[in-house]
Structures are given as C-alpha cells and as structure tokens.
N, C-alpha and C positions, 0 to 999 in steps of 0.2 A: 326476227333475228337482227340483232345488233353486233359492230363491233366496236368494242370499247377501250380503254385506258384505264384503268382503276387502281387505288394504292388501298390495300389493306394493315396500313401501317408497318409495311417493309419496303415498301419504295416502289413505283409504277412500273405494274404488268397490262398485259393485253390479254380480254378474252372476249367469249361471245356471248352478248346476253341473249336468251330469251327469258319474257316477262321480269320477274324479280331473282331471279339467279340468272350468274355469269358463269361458264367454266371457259376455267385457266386457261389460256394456249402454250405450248413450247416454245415456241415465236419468240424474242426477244422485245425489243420496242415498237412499238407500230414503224417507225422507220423501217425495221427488217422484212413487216413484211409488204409494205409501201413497194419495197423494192423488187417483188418477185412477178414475175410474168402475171396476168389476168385466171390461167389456168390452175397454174402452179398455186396462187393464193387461195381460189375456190378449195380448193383442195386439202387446202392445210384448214381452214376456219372448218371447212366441214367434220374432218377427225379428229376434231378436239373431243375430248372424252373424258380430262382429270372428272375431279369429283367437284361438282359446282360451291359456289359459296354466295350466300345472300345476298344479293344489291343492297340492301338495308344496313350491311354491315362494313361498306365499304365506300369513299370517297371515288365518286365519280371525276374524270381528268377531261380537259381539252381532249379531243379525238388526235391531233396532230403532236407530233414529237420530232426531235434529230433536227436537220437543216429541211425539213418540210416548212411550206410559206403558204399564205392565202391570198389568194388575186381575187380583186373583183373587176367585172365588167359593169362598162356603164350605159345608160341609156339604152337597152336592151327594149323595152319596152314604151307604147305610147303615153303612160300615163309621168314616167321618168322624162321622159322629153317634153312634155307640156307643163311638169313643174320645173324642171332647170329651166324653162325657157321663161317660167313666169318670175322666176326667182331672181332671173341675171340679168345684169348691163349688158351681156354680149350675147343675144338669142342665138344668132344663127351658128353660132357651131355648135350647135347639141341638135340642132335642124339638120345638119348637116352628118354630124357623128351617126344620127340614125339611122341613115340611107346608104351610109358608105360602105365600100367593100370591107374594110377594114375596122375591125372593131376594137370601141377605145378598154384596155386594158392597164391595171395599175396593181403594183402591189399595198396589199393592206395591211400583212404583220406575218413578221415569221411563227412559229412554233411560242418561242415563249413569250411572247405577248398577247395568245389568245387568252379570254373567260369562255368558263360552258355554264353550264345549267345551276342555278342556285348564285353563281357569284352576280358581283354586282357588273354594269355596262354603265360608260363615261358620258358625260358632255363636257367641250371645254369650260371652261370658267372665263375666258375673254368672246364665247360670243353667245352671239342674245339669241338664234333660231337652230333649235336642233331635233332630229325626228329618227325614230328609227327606220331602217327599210329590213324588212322581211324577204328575204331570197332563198330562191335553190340553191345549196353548193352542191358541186360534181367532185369527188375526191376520185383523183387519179393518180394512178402506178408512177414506177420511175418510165416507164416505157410509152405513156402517154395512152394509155388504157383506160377508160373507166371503170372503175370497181366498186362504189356506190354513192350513196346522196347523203346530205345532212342540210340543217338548220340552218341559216346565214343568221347574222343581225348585222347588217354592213352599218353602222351608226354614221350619223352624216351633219357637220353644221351647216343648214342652207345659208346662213348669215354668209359665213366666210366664203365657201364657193360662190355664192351670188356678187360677190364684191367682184372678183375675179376669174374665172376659169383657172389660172394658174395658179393661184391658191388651193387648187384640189386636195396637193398631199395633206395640207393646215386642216382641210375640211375636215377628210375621212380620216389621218393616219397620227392618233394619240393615243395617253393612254385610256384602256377603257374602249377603244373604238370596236372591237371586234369579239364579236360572240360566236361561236361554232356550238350547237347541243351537243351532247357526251357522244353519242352514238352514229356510227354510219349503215344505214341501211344499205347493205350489198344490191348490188346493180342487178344482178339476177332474179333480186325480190321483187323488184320495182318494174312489172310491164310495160310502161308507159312513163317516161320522165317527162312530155311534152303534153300532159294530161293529168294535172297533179290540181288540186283545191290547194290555196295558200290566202292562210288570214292571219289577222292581225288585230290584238286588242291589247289599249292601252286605259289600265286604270290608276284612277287619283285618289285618294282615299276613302278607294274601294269602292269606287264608281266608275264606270266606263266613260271616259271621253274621248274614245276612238275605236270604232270598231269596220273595218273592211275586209274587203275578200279579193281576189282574182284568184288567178289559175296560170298554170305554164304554157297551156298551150296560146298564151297572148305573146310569147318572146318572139320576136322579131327575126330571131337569128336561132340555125340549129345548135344545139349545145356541143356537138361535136366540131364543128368547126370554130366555135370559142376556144376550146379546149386545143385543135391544131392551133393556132392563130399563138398559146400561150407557150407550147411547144416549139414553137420555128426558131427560137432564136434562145431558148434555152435547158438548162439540163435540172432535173429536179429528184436527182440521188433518192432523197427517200421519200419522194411524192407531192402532191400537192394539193389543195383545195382553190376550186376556183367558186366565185359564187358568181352565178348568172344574171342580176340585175332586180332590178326591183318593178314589179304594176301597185305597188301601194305607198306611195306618197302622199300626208295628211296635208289638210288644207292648209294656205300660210297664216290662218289666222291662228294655229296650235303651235306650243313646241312645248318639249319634254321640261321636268321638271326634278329635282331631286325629290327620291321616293317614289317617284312614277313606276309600277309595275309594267312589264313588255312581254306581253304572248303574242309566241308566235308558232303557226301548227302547221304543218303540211303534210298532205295527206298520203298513208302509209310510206313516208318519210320520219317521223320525231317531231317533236315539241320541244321550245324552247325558253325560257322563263326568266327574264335578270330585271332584279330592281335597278335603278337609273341614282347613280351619283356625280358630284360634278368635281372637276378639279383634277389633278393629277396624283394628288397624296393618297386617296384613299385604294390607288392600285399600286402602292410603291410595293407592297406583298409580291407582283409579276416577278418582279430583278431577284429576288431571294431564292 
C-alpha cells in the first residue's frame, strides 16, 4: 500500500494505491491529512472504499502538497563524510558534523518545487560535478509523528559545496534539485526503517556507469531523533518530509550528465526513476 496524489484530469486528489489501482480518499489534499494525529490517519487511509480507478489512467503527483517542505539531513552516514571530506577545502567540519550532538539539517524545497517519478531531476549549468544521493525520507504528521517513508533523490553539486561549505544552499537548493517518488509507504507497513537495502544505478546510454548499494542500518543517527532535532524549533501545519542522508556517494571521478537515467530503490519502500537535465529552463513547468 501506497499513499498518493494523483490528478485524473480534474485536479489533484489523494488516494491509496495497491499494485495498479488507487481508491479515491474523502480526505482533501494530502495537507488535510498530513495534519491528523498518527491514529486518526491510520484510520481514514484504512476505510477508504470508493470504487478504485487505474494507475494507468491517471498522472501520478509529488507525495507533498499545501505549506509541507522537504529537509534533508547531512552527513548522516560514513561514506557522506569521507566524500565531503574528499571533495572540500575545509575537512574538518563534516568530521566534526558527524560526531556531534547536533545534527546538521537544511531545508531543501517546499511542496511546489518537488519532481516524482517519470519527471525529469536538475544539475546546475554553472557547475562542473554533480551526483545524485539516494536517501530514506521519513514523511511526518503536523504533530511530529512518523507516518511513513518514501524515495529521496537529494541531487547535490559536489563542485559548489566543495568550494565552500557555505555554499551549501547553491549546492543542494535549485531548480530540479529534489525528487520525492509518487508514493509513501505507511510506517505501519514498514517493520524495520533502520533495516532497509538502498541502491542506486545510474545509466548513460543505456549502460550503467554506476551501480551501489547500502542499507539504513549504516545511519549514524536514529531517525527519530533527526525527525525531533527538525521539530524543536518549528511548526509544520501540514507535514513534512525529512530525507535522512545519503551511504552512496559515486566516486569524484563521475558526474551526472544530461540524459543520465537515476534509479533509485529501496526496499519495501518505492522506486524512483527521473532522467537528468541541466539548467533551470527546462523546470520553468514547476512555477505554473
């Protein structure tokens, strides 16, 4: 089971998929039901009942809608800390970000700047190294609940962060930067989030030149304590996506390319699928 966003050519609704049908919810926009207790929600996705309608016949949305936003967390894992440390002028604070109480958090894109599944994913056009990272996201309630998981693609230009650390936002936050797949696996499906396969393949005309693997249970940090850490200091009306960080960072002699296909799968989580173009024009569709 999935929950979805979907427009059937009357404007975006919410329902629940299994396999190739959805049915409808009563529910309003994923915001409404972002917004209801952990119990409360179980409860409504559960007795949805209309009469389903085909996935095939319907546009899949971003999972996120309303004033919901996407955080990611950085440096979560050791393979993320030994490439920004390979990448950068300033090693040690990403030496440092790893070990610390405090874990480094940024916002990535509210609601209407996300892509999901089938649209295309950015690199800038002013820098020369860019890669995707494949991550957990934890989509949680207005109440700071988890209520299930989905796809990351946190897109990232090593070039620019490597120049700077403070350059961050330039790195991760353009257009094109953030993929979420269509669907969130309810947290109740998922026995184990700290226990999850996550891979990554990236093909060039229709060849792989990148293929890795990890797992979650390499994060550093509990996912719920990420998830408090984003909560303490603020309020998230109709939910949030945080993605927990990346263990697969390609080596610095790769970067992405226009037309580069990005799979990325995690397991009984979703799959997530965007070809790679560069520049800002070709998401100017996001603002409309």
């Amino acid at each position: 089971m999935h929950l979805v966003r979907y427009d059937s050519g009357d404007g975006p609704r919410v329902g629940v998929r299994r396999d190739d049908s959805i049915t409808p919810m009563s529910v309003g926009p994923m915001a409404d039901l972002l917004a209801m207790a952990r119990d409360e929600l179980r409860a409504t996705v559960e007795s949805a009942s209309a009469a389903p309608v085909p996935v095939a016949s319907v546009r899949l949305l971003a999972p996120l809608d309303g004033r919901a936003e996407l955080w990611c967390a950085g440096v979560t894992y050791a393979r993320s800390r030994s490439a920004r440390m390979e990448e950068s002028a300033e090693r040690s604070v990403y030496d440092k970000v790893y070990s610390a109480q405090r874990p480094e958090l940024f916002l990535k894109a509210p609601a209407w700047r996300l892509v999901t599944e089938g649209e295309p994913v950015g690199i800038r056009a002013d820098s020369g190294h860019d890669v995707p990272e494949p991550e957990l996201a934890v989509v949680v309630n207005a109440h700071g609940e988890i209520i299930g998981y989905t796809v990351c693609n946190d897109m990232s230009s090593r070039s620019i962060e490597g120049e700077n650390p403070l350059y961050l936002s330039q790195a991760k936050v353009y257009a094109g930067a953030a993929a979420l797949a269509a669907g969130i696996r309810p947290a109740w499906e998922v026995p184990d989030a700290t226990d999850l396969a996550i891979t990554l393949v990236v093909r060039r005309n229709g060849h792989e030149v990148v293929a890795a693997e990890t797992s979650s249970d390499q994060l550093v940090r509990p996912i719920q304590q990420l998830v408090d850490y984003l909560f303490a200091a603020n309020h998230f009306p109709d939910g949030a996506a945080l993605a927990t960080g990346t263990g697969i960072v390609p080596d610095l002699d790769f970067s992405l390319r226009p037309a580069d296909l990005v799979e990325i799968e995690i397991a009984e989580v979703g799959r997530l699928v965007n070809r790679v173009e560069a520049g800002k024009e070709p998401f100017a569709w996001l603002t409309r």
